[in-house]
C-alpha atoms as a printed R data frame, in Angstrom:
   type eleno elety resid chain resno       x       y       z
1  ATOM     1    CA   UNK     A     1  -6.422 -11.327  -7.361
2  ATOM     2    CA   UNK     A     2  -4.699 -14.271  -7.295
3  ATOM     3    CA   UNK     A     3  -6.836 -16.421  -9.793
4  ATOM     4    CA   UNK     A     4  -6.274 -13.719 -12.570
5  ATOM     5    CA   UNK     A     5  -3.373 -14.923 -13.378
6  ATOM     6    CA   UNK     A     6  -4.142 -18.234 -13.618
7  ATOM     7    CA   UNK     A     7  -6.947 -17.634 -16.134
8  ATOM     8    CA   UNK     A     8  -4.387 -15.574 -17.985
9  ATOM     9    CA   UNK     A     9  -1.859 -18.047 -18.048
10 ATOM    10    CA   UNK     A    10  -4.624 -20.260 -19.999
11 ATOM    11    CA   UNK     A    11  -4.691 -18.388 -22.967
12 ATOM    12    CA   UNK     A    12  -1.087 -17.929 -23.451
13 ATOM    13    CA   UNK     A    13  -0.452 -21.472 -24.365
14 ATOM    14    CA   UNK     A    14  -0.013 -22.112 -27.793
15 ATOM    15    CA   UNK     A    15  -2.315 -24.602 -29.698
16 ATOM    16    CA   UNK     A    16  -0.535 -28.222 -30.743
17 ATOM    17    CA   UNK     A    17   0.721 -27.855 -34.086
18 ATOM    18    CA   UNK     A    18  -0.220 -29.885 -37.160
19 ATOM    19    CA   UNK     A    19   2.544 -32.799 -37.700
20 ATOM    20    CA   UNK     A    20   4.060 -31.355 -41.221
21 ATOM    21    CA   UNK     A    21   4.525 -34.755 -42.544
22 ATOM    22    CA   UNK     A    22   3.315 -35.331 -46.565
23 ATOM    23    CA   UNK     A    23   1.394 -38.507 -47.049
24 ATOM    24    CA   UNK     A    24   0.671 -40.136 -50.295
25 ATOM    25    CA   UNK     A    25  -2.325 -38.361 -52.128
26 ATOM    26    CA   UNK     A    26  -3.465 -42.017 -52.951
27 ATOM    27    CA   UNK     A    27  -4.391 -43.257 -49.721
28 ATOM    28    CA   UNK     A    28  -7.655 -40.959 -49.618
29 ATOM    29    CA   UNK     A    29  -8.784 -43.123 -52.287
30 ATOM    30    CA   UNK     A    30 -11.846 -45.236 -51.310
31 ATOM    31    CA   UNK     A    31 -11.924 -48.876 -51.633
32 ATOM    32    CA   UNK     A    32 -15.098 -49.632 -53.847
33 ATOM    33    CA   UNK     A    33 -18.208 -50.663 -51.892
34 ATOM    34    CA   UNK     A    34 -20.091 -53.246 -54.075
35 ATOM    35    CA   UNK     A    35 -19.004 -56.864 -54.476
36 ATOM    36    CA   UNK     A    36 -19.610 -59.277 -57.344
37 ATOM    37    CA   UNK     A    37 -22.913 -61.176 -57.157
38 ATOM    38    CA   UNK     A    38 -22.294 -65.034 -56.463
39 ATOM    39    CA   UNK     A    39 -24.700 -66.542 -59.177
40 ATOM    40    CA   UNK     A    40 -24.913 -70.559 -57.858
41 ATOM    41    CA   UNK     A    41 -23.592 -72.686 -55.759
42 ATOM    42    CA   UNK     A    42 -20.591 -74.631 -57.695
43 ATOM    43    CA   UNK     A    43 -17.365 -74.003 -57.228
44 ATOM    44    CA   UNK     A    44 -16.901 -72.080 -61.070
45 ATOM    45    CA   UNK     A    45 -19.970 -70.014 -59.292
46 ATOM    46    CA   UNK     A    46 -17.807 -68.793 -56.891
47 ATOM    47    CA   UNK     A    47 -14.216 -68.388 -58.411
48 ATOM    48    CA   UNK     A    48 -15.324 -66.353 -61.313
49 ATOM    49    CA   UNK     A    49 -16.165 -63.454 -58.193
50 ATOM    50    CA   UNK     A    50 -13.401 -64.374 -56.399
51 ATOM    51    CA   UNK     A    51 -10.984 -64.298 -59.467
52 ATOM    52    CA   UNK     A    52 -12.618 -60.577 -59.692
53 ATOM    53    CA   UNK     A    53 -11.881 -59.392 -56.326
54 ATOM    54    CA   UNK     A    54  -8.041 -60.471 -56.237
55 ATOM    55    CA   UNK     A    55  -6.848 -57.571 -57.661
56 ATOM    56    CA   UNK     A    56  -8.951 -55.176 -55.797
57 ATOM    57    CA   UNK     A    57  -8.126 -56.313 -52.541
58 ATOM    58    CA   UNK     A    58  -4.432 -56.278 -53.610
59 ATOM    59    CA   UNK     A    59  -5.071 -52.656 -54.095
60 ATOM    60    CA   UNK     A    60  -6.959 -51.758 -50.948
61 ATOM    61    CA   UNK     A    61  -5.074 -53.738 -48.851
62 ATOM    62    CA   UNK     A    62  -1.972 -52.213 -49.634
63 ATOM    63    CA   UNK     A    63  -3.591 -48.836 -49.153
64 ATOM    64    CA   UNK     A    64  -5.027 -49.345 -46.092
65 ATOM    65    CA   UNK     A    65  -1.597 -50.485 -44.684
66 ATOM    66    CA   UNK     A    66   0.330 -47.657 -45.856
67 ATOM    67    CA   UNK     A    67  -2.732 -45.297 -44.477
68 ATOM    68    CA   UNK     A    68  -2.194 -47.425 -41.065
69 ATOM    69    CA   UNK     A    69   0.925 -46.529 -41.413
70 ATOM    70    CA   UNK     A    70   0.920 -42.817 -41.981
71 ATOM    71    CA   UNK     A    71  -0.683 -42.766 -39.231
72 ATOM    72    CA   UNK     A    72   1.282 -44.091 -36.566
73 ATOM    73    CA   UNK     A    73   4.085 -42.569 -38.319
74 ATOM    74    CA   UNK     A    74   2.944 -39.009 -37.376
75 ATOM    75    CA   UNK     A    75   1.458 -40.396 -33.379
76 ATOM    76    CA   UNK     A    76   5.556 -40.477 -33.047
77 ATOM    77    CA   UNK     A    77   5.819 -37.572 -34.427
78 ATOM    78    CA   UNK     A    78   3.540 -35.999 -31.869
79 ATOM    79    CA   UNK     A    79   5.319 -37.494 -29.305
């Protein structure tokens, strides 16, 4: 009789709600994958790769900080 209404009391609790906080539609965008082949071993072998990745770490980088920060953003939320 008496543990009744403790297994009620269990299903009365409401589940957590979703934080309703936008985030930017860009940060589900994936960084890409492949890398540029290094083709030698001089130094003009290596910077013309290099010279190709500068921009798209730029790009991810900043992506992946805002994402990083999205998400602690909405742990406070939470909280």
């Amino acid at each position: 009789m008496f543990a009744c209404p403790l297994i009620l009391s269990a299903c009365t609790t409401p589940p957590p709600t979703k934080p309703n906080v936008p985030y930017q539609e860009n940060l589900l965008t994936k960084c890409p994958e492949t890398l540029p082949r290094i083709n030698g071993v001089t130094g003009k072998d290596i910077a013309k790769p290099l010279l190709l990745l500068t921009p798209q770490y730029a790009d991810c980088a900043a992506r992946h900080n805002q994402l990083v920060d999205e998400i602690n953003q909405r742990k406070e939320i939470r909280q």
